[in-house]
C-alpha positions in Angstrom: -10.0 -7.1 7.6 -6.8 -9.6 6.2 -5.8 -10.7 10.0 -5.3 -14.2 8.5 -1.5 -15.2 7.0 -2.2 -16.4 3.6 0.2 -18.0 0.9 0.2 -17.3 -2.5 2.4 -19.0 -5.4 2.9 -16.9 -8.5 3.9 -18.8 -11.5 3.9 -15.7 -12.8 4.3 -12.4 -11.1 3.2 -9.1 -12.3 4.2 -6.8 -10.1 2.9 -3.2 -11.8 6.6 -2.9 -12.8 7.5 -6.2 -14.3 7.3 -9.2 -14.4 9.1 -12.6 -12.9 8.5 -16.4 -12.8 8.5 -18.5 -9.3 7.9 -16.6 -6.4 6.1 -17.2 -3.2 3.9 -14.4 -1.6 3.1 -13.9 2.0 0.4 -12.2 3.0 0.3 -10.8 6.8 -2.4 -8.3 8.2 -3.6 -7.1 5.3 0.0 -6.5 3.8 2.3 -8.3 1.3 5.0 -9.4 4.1 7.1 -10.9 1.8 8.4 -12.1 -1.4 10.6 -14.9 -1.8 11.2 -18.3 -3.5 8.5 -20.5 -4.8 6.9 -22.7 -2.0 5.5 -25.6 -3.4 2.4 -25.5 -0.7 -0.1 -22.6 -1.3 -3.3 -21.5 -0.5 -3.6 -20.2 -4.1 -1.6 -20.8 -7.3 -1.5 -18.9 -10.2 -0.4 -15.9 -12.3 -0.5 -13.0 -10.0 -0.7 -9.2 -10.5 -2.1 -6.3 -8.2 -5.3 -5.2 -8.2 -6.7 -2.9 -10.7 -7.7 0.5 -10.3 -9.7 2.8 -12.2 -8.7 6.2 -12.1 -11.9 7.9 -13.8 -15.2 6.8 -13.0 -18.9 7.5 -12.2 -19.7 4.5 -10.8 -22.5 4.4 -8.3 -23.5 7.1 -9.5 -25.2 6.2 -12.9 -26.2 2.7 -11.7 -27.3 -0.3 -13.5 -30.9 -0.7 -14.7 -32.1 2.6 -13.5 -33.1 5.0 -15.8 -30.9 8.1 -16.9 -33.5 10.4 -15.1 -31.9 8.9 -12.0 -28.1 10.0 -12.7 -26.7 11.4 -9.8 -23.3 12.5 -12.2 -24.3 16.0 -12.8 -25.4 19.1 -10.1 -27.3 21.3 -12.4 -27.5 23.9 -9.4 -24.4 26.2 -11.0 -21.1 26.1 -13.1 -18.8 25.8 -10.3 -19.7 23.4 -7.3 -16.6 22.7 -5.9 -17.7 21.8 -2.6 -20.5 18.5 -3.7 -18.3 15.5 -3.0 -19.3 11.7 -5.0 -19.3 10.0 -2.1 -23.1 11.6 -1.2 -24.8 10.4 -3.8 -22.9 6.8 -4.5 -25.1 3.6 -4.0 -23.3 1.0 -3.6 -26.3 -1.8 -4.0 -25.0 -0.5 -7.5 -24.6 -4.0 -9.1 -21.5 -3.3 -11.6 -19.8 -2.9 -7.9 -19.5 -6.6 -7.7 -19.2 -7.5 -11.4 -16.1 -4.8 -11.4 -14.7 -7.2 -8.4 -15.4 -10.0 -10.0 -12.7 -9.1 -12.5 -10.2 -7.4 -10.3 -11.1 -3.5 -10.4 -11.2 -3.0 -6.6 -10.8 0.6 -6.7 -12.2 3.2 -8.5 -11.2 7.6 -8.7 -15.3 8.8 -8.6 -15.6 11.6 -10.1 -18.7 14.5 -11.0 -19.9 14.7 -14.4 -18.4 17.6 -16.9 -21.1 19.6 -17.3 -19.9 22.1 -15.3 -16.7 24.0 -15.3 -15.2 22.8 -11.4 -17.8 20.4 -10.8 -16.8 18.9 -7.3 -14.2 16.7 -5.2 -12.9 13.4 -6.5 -12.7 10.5 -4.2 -11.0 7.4 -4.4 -13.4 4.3 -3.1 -13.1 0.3 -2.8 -15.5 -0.9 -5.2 -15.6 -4.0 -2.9 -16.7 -1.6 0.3 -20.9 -2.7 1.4 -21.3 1.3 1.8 -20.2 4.2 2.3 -18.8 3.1 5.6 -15.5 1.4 4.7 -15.6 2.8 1.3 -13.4 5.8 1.6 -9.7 5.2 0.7 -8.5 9.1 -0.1 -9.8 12.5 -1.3 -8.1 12.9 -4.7 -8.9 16.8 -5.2 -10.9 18.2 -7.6 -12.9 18.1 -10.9 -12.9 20.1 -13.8 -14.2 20.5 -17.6 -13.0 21.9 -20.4 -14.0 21.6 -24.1 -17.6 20.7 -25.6 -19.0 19.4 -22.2 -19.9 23.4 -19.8 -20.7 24.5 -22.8 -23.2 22.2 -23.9 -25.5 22.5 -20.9 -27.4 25.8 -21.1 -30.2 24.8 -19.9 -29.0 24.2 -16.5 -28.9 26.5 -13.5 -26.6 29.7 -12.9 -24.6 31.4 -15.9 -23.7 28.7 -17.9 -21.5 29.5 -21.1 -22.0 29.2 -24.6 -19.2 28.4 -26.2 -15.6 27.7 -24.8 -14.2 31.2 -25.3 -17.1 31.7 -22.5 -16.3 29.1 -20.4 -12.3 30.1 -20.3 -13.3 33.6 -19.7 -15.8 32.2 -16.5 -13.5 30.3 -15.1 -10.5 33.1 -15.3 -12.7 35.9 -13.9 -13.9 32.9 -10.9 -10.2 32.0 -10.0 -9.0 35.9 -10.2 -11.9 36.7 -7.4 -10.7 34.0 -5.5 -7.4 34.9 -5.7 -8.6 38.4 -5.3 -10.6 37.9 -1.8 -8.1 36.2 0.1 -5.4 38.7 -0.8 -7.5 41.5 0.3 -8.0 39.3 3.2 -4.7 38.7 3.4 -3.5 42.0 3.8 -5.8 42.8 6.0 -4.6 40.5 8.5 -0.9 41.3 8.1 -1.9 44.7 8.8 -3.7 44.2 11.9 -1.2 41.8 13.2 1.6 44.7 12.3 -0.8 47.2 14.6 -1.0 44.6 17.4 2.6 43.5 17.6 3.8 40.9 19.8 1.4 41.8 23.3 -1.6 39.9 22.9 -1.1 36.4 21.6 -5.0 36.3 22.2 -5.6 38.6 20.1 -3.7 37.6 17.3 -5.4 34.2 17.4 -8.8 36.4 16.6 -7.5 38.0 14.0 -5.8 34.8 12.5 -9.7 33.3 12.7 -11.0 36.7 11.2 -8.8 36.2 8.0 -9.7 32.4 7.7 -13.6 33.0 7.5 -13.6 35.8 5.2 -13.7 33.7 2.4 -16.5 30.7 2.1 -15.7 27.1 2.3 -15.7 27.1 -1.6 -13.5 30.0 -1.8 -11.0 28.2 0.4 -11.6 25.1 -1.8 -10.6 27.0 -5.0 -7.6 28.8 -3.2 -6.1 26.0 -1.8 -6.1 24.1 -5.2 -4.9 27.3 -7.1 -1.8 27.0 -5.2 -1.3 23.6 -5.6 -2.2 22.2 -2.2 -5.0 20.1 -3.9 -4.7 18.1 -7.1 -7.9 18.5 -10.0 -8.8 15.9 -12.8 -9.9 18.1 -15.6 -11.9 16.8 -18.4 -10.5 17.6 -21.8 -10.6 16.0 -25.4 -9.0 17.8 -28.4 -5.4 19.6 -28.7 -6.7 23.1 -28.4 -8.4 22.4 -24.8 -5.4 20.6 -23.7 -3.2 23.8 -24.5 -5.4 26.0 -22.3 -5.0 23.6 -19.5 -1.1 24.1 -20.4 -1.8 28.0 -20.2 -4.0 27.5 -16.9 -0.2 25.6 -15.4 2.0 28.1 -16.6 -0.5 30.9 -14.5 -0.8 28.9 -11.5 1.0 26.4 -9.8 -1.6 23.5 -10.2 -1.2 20.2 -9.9 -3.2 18.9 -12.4 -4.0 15.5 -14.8 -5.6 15.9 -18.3 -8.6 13.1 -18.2 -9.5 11.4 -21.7 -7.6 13.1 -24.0 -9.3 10.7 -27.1 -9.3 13.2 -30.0 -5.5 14.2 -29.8 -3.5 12.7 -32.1 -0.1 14.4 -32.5 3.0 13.4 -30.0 3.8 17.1 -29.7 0.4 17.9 -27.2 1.1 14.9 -25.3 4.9 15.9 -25.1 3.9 19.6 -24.0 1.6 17.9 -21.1 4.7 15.9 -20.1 7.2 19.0 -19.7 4.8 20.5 -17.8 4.3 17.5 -15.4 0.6 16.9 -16.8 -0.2 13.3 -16.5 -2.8 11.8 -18.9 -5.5 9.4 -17.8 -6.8 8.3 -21.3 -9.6 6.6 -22.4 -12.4 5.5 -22.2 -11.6 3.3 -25.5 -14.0 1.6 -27.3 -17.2 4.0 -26.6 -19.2 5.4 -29.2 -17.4 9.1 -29.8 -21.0 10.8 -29.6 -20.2 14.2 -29.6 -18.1 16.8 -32.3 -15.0 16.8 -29.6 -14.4 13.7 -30.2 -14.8 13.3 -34.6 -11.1 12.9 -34.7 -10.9 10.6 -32.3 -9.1 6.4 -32.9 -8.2 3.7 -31.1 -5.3 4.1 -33.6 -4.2 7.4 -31.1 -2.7 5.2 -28.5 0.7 5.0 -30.3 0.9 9.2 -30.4 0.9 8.9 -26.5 3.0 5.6 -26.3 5.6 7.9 -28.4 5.6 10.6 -25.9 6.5 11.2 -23.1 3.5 11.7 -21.1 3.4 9.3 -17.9 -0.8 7.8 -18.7 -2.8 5.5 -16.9 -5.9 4.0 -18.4 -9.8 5.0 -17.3 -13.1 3.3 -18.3 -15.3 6.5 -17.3 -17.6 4.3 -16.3 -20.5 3.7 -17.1 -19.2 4.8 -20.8 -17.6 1.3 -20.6 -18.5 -0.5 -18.0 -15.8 -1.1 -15.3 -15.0 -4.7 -15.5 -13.8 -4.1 -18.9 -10.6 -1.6 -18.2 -8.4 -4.5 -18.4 -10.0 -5.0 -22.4 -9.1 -1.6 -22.7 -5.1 -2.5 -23.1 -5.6 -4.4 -26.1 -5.1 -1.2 -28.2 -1.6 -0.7 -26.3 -0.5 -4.2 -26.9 -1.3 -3.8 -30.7 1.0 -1.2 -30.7 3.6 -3.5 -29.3 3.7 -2.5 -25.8 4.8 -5.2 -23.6 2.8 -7.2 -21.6 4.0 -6.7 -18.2 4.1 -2.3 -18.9 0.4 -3.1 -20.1 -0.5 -4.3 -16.6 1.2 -1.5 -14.6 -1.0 1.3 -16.7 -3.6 0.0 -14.8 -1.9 -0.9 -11.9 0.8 1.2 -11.4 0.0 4.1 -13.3 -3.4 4.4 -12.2 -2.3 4.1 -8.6 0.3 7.0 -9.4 -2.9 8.9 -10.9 -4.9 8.5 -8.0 -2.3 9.8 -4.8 -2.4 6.2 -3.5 0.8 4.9 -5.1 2.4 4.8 -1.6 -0.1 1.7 -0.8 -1.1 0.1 -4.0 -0.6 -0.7 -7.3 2.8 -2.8 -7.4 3.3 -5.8 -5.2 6.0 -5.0 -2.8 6.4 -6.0 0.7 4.6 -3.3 3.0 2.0 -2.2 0.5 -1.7 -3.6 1.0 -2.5 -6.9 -0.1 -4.8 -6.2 -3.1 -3.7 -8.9 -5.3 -5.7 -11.1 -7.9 -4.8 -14.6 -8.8 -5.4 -16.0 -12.4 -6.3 -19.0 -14.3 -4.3 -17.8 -16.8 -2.3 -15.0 -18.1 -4.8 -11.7 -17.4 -4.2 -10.8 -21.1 -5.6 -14.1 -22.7 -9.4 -13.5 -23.2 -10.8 -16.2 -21.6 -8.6 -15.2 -17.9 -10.4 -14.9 -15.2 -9.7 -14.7 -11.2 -9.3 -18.0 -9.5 -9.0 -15.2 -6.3 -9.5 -11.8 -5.4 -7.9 -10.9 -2.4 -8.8 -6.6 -1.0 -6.3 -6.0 1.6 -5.6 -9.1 2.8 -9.4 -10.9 2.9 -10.4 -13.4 -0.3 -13.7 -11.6 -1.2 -13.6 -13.8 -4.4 -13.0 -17.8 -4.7 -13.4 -19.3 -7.9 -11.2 -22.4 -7.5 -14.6 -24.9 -7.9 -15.1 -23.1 -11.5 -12.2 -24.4 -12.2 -12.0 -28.2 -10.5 
């Protein structure tokens, strides 16, 4: 994929963390080689920025024209499923695949549904992959729920909670026998390494392999995020359910991100997140609020999180708005007077850094992949739209005739 040099002139650059006039991409094996002076020969000319990620999204797995009975978002088997991975039920025949390309969202986070309290991996997937195949770009952890959502679903299979003191007091009592089991296990090995000593290497290799299978592949799951080895997405709305995610930090060295975050409205929460290195992936914006969680919620909110400190990138939660919207999305930022070019690198930049996959996309810098879109016109302007979309180095997207 991308073997083939390609030029690019950017009238106007983007880059996820500014912006600048005049300069001359090179594109080489799938990477941005280099960035230098404008060039007046091009293969594409135009205003330039990287592509655009989504860092929350269900896509592929509530699908276009197929009816809701279809949803693959939600396992009903039990509360915690931490094990059930996106990937397995995504089709990617989906068609808001290709109308998400069409508009520059060439990667998306998929994540399980929040019915259930830990409801499953996230992955991180080109939208622009034909299947499962060459989808996979990098597991991104976990998924959990807090608020209205676990407690909502009764009716499901397993204990399921009530209200949300009965979901907290699940979801303590599940991580405590996790953390419970492997001590015991734990301590079990040290002891029988202590008996052994040093005169059987063999041995000690058994009892090394004892102490690894004496919890269950979703007990190991749940340990290894409890100590921070794995991140988690966890669904939350109002102030009061983003405090207990603070508590859940302060007990356990997570590494966490509070997803939506729609009905909070006061600086403080978001500030409170921020000291305790709680990124916010906020939206989706301009989706009917259909459920009590979310009766305080405004587009009006964006300036609380613009005045904090919170680092925030900017979902659709697909299909709740569809994916080739999240660039609309930033029109609430830029009424708030954020400027254009940090607009862009929420969805860019920040998203990237939301997703573990800042280390390959979302600026435009020699060595990262060549995700890049070229537009007609600035990607802010309503009527903008791709003249090229290039996914790592191939043009998947060439709408230079619409434009002759």
């Amino acid at each position: 994929m991308g073997k083939n040099k390609l030029t690019i002139r950017a009238e106007l650059l983007y880059d996820g963390l500014g912006c600048s006039k005049d300069n001359t991409i090179i594109v080489r094996d799938g990477k941005v080689d280099e960035i230098g002076a404008s060039k007046t020969t091009a293969d594409y000319t135009g205003i330039v920025t990287p592509a655009f990620i989504d860092p929350h999204s269900h896509i592929g797995m509530e699908r276009q024209a197929e009816p809701l009975a279809e949803s693959e978002v939600d396992e009903k088997q039990a509360p915690f499923c931490p094990t059930v991975c996106p990937l397995d039920s995504i089709y990617f025949d989906d068609r808001a695949f290709a109308e998400a390309v069409d508009f520059g969202v060439l990667y998306s986070c998929v994540v399980p549904g929040s019915g259930n309290i830990m409801g499953g991996r996230a992955v991180v997937i080109r939208n622009f992959a034909r299947n499962r195949k060459a989808a996979m770009v990098r597991d991104a952890g976990f998924k959990l729920a807090l608020g209205y959502n676990p407690r909502s679903v009764t009716g499901w299979k397993g204990g399921r909670p009530h209200t949300r003191m009965g979901a907290a007091a699940m979801l303590r009592a599940y991580f405590s026998e996790v953390m419970a089991t492997e001590e015991k296990a734990r301590i079990q090995r040290d002891r029988d390494l202590y008996t052994l000593g040093k005169e059987s290497p063999a041995q000690a290799t058994l009892i090394r392999r004892a102490y690894e299978l004496s919890l269950t592949e979703e007990q190991w799951a749940v340990y290894r995020f409890l100590q921070g080895e794995k991140p988690a997405k966890v669904h939350v709305h109002k102030a009061d359910d983003a405090l207990f995610l603070a508590d859940l930090k302060r007990t356990y060295p997570l590494r966490v991100s509070a997803e939506h975050c729609c009905d909070i409205f006061e600086t403080e929460i978001f500030n409170e997140l921020a000291d305790l290195n709680i990124p916010v992936a906020y939206g989706p914006l301009g989706a009917l609020d259909y459920k009590t969680e979310l009766k305080n919620a405004s587009y009006r909110h964006v300036k609380a999180l613009m005045d904090s400190r919170a680092r925030f990138g900017l979902m659709t939660d697909h299909p709740v708005i569809m994916a080739n919207h999240l660039r609309l999305s930033l029109t609430y930022f830029l009424i708030q007077g954020m400027p254009p070019a940090e607009a862009i690198g929420l969805i860019t930049r920040e998203n990237a850094r939301l997703c573990g996959i800042d280390d390959t996309l979302g600026t435009v810098a020699p060595g990262k992949l060549a995700s890049l879109i070229v537009w007609n016109k600035d990607p802010l302007h309503l009527g903008a739209h791709p003249l090229a979309v290039i996914a790592e180095g191939e043009v998947i997207r060439d709408n230079r005739r619409r434009e002759a």
